[in-house]
N, CA, C and O atoms as a Tinker XYZ file with bonds, in Angstrom:
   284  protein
     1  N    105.777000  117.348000  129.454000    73     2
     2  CA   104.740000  116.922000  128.530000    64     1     3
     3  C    104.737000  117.860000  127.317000    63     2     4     5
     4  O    104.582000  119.061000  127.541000    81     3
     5  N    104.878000  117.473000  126.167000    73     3     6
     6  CA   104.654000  118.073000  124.719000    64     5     7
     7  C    103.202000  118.514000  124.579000    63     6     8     9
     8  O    102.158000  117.983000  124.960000    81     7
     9  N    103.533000  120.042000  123.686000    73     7    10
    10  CA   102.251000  120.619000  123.585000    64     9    11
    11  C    102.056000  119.774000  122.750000    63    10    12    13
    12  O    103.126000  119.214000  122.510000    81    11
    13  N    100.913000  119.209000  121.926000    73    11    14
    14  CA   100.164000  118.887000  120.883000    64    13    15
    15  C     99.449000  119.734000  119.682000    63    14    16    17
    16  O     98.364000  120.312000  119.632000    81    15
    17  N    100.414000  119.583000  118.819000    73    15    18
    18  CA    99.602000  120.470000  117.733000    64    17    19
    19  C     99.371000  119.810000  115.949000    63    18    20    21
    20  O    100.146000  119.399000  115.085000    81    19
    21  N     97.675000  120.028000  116.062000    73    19    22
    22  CA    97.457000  119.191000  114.909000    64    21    23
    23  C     97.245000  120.045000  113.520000    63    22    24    25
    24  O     96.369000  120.901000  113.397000    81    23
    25  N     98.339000  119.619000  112.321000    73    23    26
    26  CA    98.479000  120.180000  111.114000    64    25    27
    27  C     96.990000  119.604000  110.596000    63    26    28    29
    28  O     96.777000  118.395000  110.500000    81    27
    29  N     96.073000  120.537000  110.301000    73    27    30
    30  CA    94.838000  120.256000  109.562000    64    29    31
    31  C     95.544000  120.838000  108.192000    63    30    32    33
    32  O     96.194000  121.875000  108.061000    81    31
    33  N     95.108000  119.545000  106.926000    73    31    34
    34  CA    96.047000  119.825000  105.759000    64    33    35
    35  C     96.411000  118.680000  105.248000    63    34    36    37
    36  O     96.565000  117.652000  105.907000    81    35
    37  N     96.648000  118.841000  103.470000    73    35    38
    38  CA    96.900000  117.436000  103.130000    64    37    39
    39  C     98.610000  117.860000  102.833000    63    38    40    41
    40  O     99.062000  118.823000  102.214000    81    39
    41  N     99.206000  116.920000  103.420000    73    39    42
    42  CA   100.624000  117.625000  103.220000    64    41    43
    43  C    101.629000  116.720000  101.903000    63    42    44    45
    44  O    101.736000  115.559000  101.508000    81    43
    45  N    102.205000  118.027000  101.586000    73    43    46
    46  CA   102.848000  118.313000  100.025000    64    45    47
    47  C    104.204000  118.583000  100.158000    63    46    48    49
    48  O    104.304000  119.803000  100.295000    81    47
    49  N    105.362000  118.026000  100.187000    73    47    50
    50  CA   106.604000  118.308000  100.663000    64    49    51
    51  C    107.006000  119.235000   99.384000    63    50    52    53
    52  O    108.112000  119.762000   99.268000    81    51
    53  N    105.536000  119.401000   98.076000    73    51    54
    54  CA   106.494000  120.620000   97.065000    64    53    55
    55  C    105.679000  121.907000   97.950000    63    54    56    57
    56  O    105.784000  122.963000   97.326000    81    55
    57  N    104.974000  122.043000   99.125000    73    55    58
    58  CA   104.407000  123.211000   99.607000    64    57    59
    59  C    105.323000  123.808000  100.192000    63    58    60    61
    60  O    105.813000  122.889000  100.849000    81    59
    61  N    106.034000  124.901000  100.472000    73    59    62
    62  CA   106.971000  125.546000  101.331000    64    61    63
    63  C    106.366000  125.860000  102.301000    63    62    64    65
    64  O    107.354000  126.098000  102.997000    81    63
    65  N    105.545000  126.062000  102.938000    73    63    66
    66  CA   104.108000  126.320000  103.820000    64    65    67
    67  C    104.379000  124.523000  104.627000    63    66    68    69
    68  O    104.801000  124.665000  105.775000    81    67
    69  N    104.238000  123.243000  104.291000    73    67    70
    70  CA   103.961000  122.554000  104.880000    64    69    71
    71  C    105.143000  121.904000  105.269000    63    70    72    73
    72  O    105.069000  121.071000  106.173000    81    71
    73  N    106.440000  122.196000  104.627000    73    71    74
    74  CA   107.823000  122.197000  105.181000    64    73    75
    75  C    107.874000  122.944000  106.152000    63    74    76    77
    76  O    107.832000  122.500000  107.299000    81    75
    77  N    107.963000  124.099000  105.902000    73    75    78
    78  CA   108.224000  125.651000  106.724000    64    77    79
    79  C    107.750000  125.457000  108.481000    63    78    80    81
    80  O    108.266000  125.791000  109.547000    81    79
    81  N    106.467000  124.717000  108.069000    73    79    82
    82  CA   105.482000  125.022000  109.433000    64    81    83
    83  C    106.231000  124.584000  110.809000    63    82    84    85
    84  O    106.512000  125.143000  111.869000    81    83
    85  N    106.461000  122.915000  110.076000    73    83    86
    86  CA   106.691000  122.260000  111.577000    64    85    87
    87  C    108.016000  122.786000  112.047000    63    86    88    89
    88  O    108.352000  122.691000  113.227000    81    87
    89  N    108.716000  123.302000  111.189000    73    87    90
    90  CA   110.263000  123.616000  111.351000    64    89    91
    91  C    110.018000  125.248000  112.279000    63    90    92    93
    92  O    110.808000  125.566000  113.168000    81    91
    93  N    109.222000  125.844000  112.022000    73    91    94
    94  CA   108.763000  127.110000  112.720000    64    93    95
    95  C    108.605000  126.527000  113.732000    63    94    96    97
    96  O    109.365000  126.867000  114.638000    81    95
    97  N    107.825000  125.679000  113.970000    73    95    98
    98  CA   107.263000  125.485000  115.522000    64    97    99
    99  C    108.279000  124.842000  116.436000    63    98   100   101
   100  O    108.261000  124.948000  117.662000    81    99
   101  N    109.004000  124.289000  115.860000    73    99   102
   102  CA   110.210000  123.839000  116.632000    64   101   103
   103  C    111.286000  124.709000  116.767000    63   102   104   105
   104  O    112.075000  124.730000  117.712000    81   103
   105  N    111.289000  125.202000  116.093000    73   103   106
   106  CA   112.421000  126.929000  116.464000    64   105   107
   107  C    111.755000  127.464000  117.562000    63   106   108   109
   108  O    112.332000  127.527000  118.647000    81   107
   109  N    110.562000  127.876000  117.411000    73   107   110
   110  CA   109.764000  128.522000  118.684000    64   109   111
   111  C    109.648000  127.862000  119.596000    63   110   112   113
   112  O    109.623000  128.555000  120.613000    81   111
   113  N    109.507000  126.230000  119.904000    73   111   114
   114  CA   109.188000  125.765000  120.868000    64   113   115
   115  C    110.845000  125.624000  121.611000    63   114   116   117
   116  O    110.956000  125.551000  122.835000    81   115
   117  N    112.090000  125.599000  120.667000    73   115   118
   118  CA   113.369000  125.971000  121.254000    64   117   119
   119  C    113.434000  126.983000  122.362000    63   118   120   121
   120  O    113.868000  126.889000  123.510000    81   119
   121  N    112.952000  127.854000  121.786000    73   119   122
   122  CA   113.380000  129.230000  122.226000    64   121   123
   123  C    112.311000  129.631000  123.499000    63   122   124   125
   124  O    112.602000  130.425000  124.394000    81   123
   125  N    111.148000  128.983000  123.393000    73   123   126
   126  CA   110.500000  128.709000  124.194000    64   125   127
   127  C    110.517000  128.064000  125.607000    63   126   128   129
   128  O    109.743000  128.048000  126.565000    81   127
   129  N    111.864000  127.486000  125.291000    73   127   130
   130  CA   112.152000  125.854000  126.257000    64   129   131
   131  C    110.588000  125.009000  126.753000    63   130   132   133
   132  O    110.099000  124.778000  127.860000    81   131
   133  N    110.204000  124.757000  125.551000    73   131   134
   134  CA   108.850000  123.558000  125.295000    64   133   135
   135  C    109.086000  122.826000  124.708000    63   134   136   137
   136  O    110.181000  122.885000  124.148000    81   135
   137  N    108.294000  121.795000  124.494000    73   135   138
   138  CA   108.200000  120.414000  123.845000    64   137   139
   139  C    106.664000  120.440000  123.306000    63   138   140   141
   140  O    105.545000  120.427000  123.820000    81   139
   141  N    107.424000  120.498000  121.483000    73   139   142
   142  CA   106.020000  120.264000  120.419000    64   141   143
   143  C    106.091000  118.901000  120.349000    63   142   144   145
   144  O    106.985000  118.155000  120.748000    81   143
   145  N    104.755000  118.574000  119.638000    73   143   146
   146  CA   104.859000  117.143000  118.987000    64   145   147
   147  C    103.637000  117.868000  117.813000    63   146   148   149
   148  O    102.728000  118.561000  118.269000    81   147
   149  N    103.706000  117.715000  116.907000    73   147   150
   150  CA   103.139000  118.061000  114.955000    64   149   151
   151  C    102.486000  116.416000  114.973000    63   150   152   153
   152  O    103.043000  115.373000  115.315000    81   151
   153  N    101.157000  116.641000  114.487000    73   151   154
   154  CA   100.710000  115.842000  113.626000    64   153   155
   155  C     99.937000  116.170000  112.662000    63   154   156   157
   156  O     98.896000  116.787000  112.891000    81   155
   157  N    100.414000  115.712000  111.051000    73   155   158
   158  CA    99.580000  116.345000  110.161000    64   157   159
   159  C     98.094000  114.846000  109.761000    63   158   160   161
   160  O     98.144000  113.646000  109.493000    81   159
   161  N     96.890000  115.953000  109.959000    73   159   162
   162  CA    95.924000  115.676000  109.971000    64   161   163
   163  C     95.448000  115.438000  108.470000    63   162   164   165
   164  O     95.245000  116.541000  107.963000    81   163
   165  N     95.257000  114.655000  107.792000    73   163   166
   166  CA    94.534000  114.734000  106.392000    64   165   167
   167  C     93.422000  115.158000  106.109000    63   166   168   169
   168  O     92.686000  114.387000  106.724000    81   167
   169  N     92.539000  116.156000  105.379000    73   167   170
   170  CA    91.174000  116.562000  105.651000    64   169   171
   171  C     90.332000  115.408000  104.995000    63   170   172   173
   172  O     89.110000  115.420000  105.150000    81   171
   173  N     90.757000  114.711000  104.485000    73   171   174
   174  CA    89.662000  113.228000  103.598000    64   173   175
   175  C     89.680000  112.390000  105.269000    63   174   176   177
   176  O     88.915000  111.426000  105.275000    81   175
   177  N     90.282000  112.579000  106.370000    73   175   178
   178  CA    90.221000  111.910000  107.429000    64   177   179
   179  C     89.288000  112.758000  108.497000    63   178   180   181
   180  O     88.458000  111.950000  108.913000    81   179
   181  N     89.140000  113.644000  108.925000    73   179   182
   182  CA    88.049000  114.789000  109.458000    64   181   183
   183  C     87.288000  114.460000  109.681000    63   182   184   185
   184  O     87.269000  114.019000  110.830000    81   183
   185  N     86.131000  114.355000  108.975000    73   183   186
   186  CA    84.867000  113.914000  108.873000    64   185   187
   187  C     84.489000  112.634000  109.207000    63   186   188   189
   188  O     83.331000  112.217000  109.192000    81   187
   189  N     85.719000  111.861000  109.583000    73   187   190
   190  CA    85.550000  110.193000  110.003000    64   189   191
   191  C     85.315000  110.413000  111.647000    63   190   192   193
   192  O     84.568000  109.809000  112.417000    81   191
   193  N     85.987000  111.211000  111.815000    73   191   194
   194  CA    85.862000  111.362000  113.666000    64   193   195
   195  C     86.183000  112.334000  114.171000    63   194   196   197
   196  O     87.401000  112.511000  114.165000    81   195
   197  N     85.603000  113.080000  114.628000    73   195   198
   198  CA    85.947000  114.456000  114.958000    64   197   199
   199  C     86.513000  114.719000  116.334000    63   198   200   201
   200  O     86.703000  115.813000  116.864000    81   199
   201  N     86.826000  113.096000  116.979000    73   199   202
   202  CA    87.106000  113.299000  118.560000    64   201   203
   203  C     88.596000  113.390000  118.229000    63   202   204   205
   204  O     89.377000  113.780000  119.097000    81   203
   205  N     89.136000  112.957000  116.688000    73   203   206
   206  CA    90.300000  113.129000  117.478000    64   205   207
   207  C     91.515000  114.606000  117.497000    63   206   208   209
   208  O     92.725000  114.814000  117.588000    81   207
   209  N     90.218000  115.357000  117.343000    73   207   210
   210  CA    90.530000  117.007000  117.390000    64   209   211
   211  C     90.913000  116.773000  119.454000    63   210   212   213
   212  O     91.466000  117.717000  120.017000    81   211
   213  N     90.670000  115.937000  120.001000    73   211   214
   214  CA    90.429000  116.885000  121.307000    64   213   215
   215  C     91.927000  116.045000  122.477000    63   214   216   217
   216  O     92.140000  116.188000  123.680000    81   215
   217  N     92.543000  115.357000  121.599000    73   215   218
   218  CA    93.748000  115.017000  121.802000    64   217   219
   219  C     94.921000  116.095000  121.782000    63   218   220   221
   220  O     95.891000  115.872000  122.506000    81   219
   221  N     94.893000  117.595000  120.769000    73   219   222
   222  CA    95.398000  118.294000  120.840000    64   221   223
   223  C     95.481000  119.425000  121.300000    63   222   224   225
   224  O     94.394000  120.001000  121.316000    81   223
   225  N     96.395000  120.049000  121.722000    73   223   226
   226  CA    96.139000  121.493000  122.290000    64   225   227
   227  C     95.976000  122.954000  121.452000    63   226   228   229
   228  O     95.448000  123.952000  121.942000    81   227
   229  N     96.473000  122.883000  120.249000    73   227   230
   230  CA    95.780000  123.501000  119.431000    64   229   231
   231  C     95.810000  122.648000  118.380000    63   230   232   233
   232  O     96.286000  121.513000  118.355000    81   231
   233  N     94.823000  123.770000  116.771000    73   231   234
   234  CA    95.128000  123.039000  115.837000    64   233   235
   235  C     95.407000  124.413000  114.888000    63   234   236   237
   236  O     95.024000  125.507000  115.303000    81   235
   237  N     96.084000  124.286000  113.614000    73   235   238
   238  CA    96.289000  124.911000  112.332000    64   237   239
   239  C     96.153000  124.311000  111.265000    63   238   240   241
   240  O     96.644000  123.283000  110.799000    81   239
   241  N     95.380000  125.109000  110.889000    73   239   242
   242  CA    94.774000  124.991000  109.338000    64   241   243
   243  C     95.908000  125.561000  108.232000    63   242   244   245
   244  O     96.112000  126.750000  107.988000    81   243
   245  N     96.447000  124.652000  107.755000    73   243   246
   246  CA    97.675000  125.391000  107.003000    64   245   247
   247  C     97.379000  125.177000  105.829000    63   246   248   249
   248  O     96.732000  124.220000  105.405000    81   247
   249  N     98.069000  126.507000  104.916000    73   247   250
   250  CA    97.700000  126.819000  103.866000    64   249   251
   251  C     97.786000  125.770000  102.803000    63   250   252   253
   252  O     98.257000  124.669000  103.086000    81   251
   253  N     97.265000  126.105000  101.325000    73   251   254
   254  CA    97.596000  125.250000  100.070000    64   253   255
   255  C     96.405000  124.645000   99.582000    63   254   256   257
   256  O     96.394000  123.446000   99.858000    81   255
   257  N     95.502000  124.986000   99.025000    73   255   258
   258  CA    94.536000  124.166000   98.600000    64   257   259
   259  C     94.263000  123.753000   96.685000    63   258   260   261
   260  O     94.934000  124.251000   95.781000    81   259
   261  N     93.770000  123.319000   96.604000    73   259   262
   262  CA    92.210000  122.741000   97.455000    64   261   263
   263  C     92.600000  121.691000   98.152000    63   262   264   265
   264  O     93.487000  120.946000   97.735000    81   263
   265  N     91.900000  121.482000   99.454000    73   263   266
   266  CA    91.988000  120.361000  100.049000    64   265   267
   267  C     91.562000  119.329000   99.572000    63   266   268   269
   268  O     90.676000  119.520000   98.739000    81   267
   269  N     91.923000  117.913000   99.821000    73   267   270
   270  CA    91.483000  116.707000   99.158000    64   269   271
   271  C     89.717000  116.753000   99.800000    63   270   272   273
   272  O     88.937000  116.669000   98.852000    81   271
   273  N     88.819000  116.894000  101.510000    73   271   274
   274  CA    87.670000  117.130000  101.552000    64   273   275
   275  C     87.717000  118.197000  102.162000    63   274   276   277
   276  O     88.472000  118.488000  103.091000    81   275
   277  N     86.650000  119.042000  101.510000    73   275   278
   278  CA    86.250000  120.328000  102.091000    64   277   279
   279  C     85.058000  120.090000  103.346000    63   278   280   281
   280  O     84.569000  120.988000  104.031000    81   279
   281  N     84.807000  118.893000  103.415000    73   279   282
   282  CA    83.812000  118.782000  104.688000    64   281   283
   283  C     84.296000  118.816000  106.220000    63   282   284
   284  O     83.473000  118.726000  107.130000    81   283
């Protein structure tokens, strides 16, 4: 079973930060011998439902702002 980890973040393929990330976590989860699965979360989506924070096993707040909602 894949850990679950949710990119909180509006993602920007000119961010090196939101390239960088998922590619980190999959090097680590290599070396790890685990199974990630990345989903990037939009913050204008957040505030619509907050359950679906509890689908994941962690989450990261990755850098670059301003976010599209700060709520």
């Amino acid at each position: 079973m894949a850990i679950r980890i949710g990119l909180v973040g509006d993602y920007s393929p000119q961010v090196t930060a939101h390239v960088a990330i998922p590619q980190a976590l999959a090097l680590a989860a290599n070396e790890a011998r685990c199974e990630i699965e990345t989903t990037w979360l939009a913050t204008e989506t957040i505030a619509q439902d907050i359950r679906q924070f509890s689908s994941f096993d962690a989450l990261w707040c990755v850098p670059a702002s301003p976010y599209a909602s700060m709520d």
